[in-house]
ZADO-1210 file (C-alpha; in nm, 4 decimals, padded with zeros to 6 digits):
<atoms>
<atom x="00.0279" y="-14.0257" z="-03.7756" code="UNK" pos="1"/>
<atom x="00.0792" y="-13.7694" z="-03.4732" code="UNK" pos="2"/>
<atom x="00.3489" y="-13.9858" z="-03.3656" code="UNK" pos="3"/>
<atom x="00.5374" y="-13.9358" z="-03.6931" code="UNK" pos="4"/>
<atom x="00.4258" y="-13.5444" z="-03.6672" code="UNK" pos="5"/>
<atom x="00.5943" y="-13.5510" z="-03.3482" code="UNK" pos="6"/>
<atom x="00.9027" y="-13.7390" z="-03.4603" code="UNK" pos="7"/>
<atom x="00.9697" y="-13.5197" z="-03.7318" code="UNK" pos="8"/>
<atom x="00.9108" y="-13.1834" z="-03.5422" code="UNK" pos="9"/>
<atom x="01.1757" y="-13.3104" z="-03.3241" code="UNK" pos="10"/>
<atom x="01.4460" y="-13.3500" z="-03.5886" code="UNK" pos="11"/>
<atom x="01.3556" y="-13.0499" z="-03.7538" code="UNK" pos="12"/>
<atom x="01.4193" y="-12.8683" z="-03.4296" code="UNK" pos="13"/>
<atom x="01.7727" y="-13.0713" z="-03.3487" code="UNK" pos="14"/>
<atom x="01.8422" y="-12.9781" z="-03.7338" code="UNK" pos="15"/>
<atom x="01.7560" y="-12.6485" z="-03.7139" code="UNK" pos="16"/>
<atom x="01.9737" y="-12.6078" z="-03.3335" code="UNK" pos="17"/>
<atom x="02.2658" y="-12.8066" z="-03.4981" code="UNK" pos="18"/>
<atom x="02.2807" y="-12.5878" z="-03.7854" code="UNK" pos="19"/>
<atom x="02.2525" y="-12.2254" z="-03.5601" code="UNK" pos="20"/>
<atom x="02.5425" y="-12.3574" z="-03.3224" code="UNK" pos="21"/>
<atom x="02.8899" y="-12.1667" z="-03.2688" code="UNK" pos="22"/>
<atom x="03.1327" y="-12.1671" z="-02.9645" code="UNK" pos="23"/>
<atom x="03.4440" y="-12.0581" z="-02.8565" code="UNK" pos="24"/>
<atom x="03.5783" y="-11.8380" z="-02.5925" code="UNK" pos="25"/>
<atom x="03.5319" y="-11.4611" z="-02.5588" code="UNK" pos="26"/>
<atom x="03.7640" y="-11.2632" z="-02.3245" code="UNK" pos="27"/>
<atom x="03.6515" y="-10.9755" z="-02.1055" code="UNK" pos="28"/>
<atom x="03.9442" y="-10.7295" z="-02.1124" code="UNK" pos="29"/>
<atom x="03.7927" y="-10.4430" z="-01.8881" code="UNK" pos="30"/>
<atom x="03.5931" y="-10.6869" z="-01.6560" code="UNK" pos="31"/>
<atom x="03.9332" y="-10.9437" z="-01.6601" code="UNK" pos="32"/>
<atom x="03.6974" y="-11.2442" z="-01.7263" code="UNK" pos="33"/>
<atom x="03.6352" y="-11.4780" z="-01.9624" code="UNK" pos="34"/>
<atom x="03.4122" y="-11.7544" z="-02.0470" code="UNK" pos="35"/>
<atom x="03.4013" y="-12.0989" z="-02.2603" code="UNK" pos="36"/>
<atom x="03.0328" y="-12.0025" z="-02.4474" code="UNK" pos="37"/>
<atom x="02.7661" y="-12.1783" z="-02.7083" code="UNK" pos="38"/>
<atom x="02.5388" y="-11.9807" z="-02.8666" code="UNK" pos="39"/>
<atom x="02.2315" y="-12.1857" z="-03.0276" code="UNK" pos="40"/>
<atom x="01.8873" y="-12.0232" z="-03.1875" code="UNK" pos="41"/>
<atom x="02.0563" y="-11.6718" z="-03.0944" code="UNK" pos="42"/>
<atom x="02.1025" y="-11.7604" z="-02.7213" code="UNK" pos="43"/>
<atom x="02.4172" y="-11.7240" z="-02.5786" code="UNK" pos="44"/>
<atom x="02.5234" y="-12.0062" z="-02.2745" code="UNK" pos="45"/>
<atom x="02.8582" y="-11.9828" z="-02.0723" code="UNK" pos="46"/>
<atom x="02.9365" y="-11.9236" z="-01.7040" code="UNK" pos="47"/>
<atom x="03.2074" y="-11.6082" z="-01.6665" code="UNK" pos="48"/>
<atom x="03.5104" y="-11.6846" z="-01.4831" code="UNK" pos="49"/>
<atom x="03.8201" y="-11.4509" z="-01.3197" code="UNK" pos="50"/>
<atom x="04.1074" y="-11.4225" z="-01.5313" code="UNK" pos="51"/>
<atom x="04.4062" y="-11.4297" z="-01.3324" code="UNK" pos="52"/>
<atom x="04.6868" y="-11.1634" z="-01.3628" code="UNK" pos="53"/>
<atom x="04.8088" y="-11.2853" z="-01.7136" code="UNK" pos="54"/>
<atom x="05.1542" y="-11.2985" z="-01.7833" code="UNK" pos="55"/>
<atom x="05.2141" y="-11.3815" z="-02.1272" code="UNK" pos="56"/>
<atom x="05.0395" y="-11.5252" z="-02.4035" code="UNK" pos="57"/>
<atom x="05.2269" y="-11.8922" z="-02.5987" code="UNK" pos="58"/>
<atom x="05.1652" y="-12.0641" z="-02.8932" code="UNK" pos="59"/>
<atom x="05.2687" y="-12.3680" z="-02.8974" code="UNK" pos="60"/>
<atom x="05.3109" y="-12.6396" z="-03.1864" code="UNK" pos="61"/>
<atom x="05.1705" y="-12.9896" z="-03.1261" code="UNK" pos="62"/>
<atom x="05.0719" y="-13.2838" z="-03.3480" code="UNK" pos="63"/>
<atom x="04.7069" y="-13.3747" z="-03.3399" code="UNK" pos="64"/>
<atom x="04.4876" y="-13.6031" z="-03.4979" code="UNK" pos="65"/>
<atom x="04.3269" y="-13.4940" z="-03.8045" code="UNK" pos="66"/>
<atom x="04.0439" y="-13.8224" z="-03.8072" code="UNK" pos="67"/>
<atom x="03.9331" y="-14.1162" z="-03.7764" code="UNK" pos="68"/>
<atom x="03.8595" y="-14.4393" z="-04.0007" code="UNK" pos="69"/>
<atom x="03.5118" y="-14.6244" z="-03.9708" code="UNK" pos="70"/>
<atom x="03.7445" y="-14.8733" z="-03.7961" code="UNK" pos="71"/>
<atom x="03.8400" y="-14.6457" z="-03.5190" code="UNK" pos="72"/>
<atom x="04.1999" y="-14.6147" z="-03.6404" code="UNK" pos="73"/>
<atom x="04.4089" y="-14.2725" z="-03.7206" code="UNK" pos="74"/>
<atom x="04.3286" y="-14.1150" z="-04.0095" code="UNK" pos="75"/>
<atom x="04.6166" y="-13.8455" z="-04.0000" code="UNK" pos="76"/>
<atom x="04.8202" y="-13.6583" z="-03.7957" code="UNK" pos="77"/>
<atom x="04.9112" y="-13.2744" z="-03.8745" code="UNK" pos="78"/>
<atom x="05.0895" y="-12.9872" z="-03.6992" code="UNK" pos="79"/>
<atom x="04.8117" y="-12.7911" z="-03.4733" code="UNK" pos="80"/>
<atom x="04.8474" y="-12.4999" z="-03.2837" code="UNK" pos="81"/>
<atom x="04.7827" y="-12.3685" z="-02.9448" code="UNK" pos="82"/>
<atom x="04.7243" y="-12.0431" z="-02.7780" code="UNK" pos="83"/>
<atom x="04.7479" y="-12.0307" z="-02.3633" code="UNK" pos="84"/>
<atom x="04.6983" y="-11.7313" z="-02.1265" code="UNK" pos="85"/>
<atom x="05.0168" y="-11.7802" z="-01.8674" code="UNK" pos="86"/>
<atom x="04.9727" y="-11.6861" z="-01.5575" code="UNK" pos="87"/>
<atom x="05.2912" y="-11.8381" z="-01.3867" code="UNK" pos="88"/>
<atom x="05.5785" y="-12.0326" z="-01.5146" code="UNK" pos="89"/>
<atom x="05.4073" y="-12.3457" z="-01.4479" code="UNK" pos="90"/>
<atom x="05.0070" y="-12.2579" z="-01.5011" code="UNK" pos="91"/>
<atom x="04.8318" y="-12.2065" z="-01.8069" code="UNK" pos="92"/>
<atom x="04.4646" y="-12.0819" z="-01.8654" code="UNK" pos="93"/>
<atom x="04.2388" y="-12.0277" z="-02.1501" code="UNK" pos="94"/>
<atom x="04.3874" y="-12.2522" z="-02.3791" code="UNK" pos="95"/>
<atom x="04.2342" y="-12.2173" z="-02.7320" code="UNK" pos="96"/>
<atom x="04.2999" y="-12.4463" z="-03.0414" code="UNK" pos="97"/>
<atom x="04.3953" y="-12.3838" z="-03.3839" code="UNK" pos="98"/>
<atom x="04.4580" y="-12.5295" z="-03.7618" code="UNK" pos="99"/>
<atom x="04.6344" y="-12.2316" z="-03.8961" code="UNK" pos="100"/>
<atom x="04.9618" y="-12.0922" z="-03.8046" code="UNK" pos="101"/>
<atom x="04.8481" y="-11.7836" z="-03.9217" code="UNK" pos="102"/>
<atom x="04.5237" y="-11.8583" z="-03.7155" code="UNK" pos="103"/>
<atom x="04.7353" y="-11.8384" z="-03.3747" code="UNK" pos="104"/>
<atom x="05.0100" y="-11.6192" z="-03.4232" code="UNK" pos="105"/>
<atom x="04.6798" y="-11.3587" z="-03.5391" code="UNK" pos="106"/>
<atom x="04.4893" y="-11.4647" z="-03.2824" code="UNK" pos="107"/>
<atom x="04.7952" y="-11.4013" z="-02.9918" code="UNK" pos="108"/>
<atom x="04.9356" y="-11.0608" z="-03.1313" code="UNK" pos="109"/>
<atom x="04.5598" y="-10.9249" z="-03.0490" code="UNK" pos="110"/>
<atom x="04.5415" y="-11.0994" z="-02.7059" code="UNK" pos="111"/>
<atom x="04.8429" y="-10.9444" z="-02.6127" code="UNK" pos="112"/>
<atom x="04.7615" y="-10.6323" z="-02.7143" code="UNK" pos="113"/>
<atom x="04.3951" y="-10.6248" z="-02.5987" code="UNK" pos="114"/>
<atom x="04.5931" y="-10.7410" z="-02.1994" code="UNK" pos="115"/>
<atom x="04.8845" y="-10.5387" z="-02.3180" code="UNK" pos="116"/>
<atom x="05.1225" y="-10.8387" z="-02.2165" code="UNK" pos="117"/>
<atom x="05.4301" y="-10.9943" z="-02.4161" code="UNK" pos="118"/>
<atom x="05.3645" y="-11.2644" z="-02.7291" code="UNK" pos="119"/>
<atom x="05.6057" y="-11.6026" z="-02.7097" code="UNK" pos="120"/>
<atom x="05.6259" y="-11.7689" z="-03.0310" code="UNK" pos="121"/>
<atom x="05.6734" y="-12.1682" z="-02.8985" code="UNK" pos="122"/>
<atom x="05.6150" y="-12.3028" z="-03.2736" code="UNK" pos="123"/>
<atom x="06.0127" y="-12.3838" z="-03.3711" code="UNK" pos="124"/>
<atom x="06.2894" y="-12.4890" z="-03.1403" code="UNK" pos="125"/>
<atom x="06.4020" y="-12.1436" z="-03.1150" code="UNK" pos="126"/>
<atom x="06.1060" y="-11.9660" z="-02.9002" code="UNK" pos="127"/>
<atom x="06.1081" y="-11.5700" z="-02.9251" code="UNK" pos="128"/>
<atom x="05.9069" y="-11.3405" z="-02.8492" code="UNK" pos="129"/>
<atom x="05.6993" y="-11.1646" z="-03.0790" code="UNK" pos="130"/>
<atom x="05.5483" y="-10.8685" z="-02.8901" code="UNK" pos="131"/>
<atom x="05.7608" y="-10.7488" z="-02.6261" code="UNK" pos="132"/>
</atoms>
């Protein structure tokens, strides 16, 4: 029986972790950092990092898969979005993932604003910029 009682505490306490888990990334405007972080029970995990000297901010339209069968094979494929931090022509950091159009375009107007840097809208074939 204290086997059991032990079994059972444990899955209550992965339950109880899995269901009190976020992440994501938070940027440090005024520190220029930023971090990939989890936060479980209330306790926040996620090693800062320097932000470069950011250029721009893109999003960028990609096709991703939307799941999987029990079989292992593609369940769908649908438009996704992407924001990325440049900091050259070439390098990208901070790259964060999205559904929504709405989701990135949002999410990259207050980016650019918060680092005061220009928008590019990569989505269609004809980029522009949206915040100059």
């Amino acid at each position: 029986m204290f086997i059991h009682l032990n079994i059972g505490l444990i899955g209550l306490a992965i339950g109880v972790a899995l269901l009190t888990y976020q992440g994501g990334i938070e940027i440090d405007v005024s520190r220029q950092r930023y971090r990939n972080y989890m936060v479980v029970l209330g306790v926040t995990v996620g090693e800062w990092q320097k932000l470069s000297p950011i250029k721009y901010v893109t999003v960028v339209r990609y096709l991703g898969v939307t799941g999987e069968t029990e079989s292992g094979a593609i369940d769908g494929v649908a438009h996704m979005y992407k924001l990325s931090l440049a900091v050259d022509d070439k390098r990208r950091v901070v790259k964060i993932k999205t559904l929504a159009l709405s989701d990135a375009l949002s999410e990259a107007m207050k980016i650019g604003e918060a680092l005061d840097v220009k928008v590019l809208d990569c989505t269609t074939p004809n980029r522009k910029w949206i915040r100059e």
